[in-house]
N, C-alpha and C positions, 0 to 999 in steps of 0.2 A: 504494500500500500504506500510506503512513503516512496518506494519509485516512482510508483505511477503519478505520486504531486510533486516532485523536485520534476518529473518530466510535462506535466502540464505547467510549472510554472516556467519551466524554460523555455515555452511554447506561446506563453503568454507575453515574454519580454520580446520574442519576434515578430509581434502585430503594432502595426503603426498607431501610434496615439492618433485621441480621437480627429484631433486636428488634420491631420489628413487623409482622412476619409468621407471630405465633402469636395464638391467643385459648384465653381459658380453657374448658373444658366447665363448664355452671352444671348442676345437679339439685336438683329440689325434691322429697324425700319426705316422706310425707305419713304422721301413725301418729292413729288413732279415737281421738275422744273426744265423749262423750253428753249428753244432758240438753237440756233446753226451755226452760230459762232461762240467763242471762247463769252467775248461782252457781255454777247445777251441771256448766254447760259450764269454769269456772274449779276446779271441783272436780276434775273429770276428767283436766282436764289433771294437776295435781297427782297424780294415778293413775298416770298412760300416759304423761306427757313424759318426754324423751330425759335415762339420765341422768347425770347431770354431777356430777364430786367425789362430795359426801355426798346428795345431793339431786339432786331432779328440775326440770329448768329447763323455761321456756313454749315453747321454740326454740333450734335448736343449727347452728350453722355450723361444717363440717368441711372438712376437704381430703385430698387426695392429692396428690403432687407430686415426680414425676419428671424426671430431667434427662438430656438427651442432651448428652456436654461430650468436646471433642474436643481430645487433649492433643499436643503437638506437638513432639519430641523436633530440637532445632535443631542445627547442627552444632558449634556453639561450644559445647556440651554441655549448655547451659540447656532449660529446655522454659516451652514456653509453653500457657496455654491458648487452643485457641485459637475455635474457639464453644461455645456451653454454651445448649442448646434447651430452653425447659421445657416440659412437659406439664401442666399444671394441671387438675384437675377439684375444684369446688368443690360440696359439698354442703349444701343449708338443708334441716332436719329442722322440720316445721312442723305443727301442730296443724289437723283438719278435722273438721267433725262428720259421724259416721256416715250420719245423715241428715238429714232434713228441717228444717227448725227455723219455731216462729212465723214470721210478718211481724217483730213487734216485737222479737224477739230475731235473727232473723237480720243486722237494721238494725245492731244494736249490735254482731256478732261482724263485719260486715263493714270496721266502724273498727277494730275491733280485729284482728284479722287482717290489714289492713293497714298498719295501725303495728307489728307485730311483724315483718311481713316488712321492711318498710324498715329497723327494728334490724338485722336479719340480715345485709340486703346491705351495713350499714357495715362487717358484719366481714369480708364476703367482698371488700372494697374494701382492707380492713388486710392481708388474704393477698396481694390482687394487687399493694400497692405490696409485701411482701416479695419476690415474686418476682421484678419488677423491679429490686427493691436487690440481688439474688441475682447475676440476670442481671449488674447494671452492674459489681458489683468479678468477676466472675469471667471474662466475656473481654480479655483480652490480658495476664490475671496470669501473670506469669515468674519462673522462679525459676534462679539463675545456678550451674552445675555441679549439675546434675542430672536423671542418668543415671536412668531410669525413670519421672523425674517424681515421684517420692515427696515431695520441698519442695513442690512446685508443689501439690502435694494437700492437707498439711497446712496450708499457709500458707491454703489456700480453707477449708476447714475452721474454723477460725481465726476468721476473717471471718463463718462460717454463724454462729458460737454469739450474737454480737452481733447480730446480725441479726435472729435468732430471737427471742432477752431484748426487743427491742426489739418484734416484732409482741406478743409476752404483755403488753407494758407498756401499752401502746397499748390494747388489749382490756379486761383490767383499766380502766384508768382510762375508757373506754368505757361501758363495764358501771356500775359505781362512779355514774358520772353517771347513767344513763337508768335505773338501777335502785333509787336510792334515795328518798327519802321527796319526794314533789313531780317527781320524773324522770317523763321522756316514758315507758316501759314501766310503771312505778306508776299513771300517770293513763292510761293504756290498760286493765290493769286494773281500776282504781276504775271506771272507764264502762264496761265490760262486766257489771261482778258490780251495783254500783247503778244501772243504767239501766231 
């Protein structure tokens, strides 16, 4: 018998924490935009893109994100959390033409539409490391005398707002670079509208 549990437990130290045995769900929706040249395809967008703040942006990465988190009421009266699953589904909002386009315009939306989704995926890379910083302070957070867990909730709470400040800072300063004057999405557009 003690074979058989030194050999389950060493079977047990070979299964990856729980942390990686989730993945996110990614989606790429797609909203029309027209015209035969580089310009009016850049016009369009300005029309129809996803919109953001005051204004209408070229591409928009969103999310949804749910958590399965299991609280754990101990007998010393503390509680612990004690997993916390996330659900992630990420969305890119991305620009496609309606139809057809030239040869020589299509040549140029295809750099361009590929340089705007790689912008995308960095942000959908800033979501996934927040959900990991999520995941990491919120399993085995405890909190000492308390009956309901109500510490143990606010103290994770706590933790989320910093967390957050920090993916928006990230994003911002993200943005701020690839979109300002000589940034990788400016010269994505400059080579789509003058090509």
């Amino acid at each position: 018998m003690k074979t058989i549990l030194l050999l389950f437990f060493a079977l047990m130290a070979l299964v990856p924490p729980a942390s990686a045995d989730w993945r996110p769900v990614e989606r790429i929706e797609h909203y029309a935009v027209t015209g035969a040249t580089g310009i009016d395809l850049y016009r369009s967008i300005g029309e129809n893109g996803p919109s953001v703040g005051i204004g209408r942006a070229i591409a928009y990465t969103d999310f949804d994100l749910l958590w399965s988190r299991d609280y754990r009421q101990q007998s010393d009266g503390s509680c612990v959390l004690a997993s916390a699953r996330p659900s992630l589904t990420i969305t890119y909002r991305l620009p496609r033409p309606a139809g057809p386009l030239p040869p020589h315009t299509q040549r140029l939306w295809d750099v361009f539409i590929a340089g705007v989704e790689k912008h995308e995926r960095v942000h959908g890379e800033i979501i996934l490391d927040m959900t990991r910083q999520i995941e990491a302070v919120s399993v085995g957070l405890r909190a000492e005398n308390d009956p309901g867990c109500q510490k143990v909730r606010a103290e994770l709470q706590r933790k989320l707002v910093g967390i957050s400040e920090e993916r928006h800072a990230r994003n911002r300063e993200f943005d701020r670079v690839e979109l300002s004057e000589g940034g990788n999405v400016h010269q994505l557009v400059l080579a789509l509208v003058n090509g």
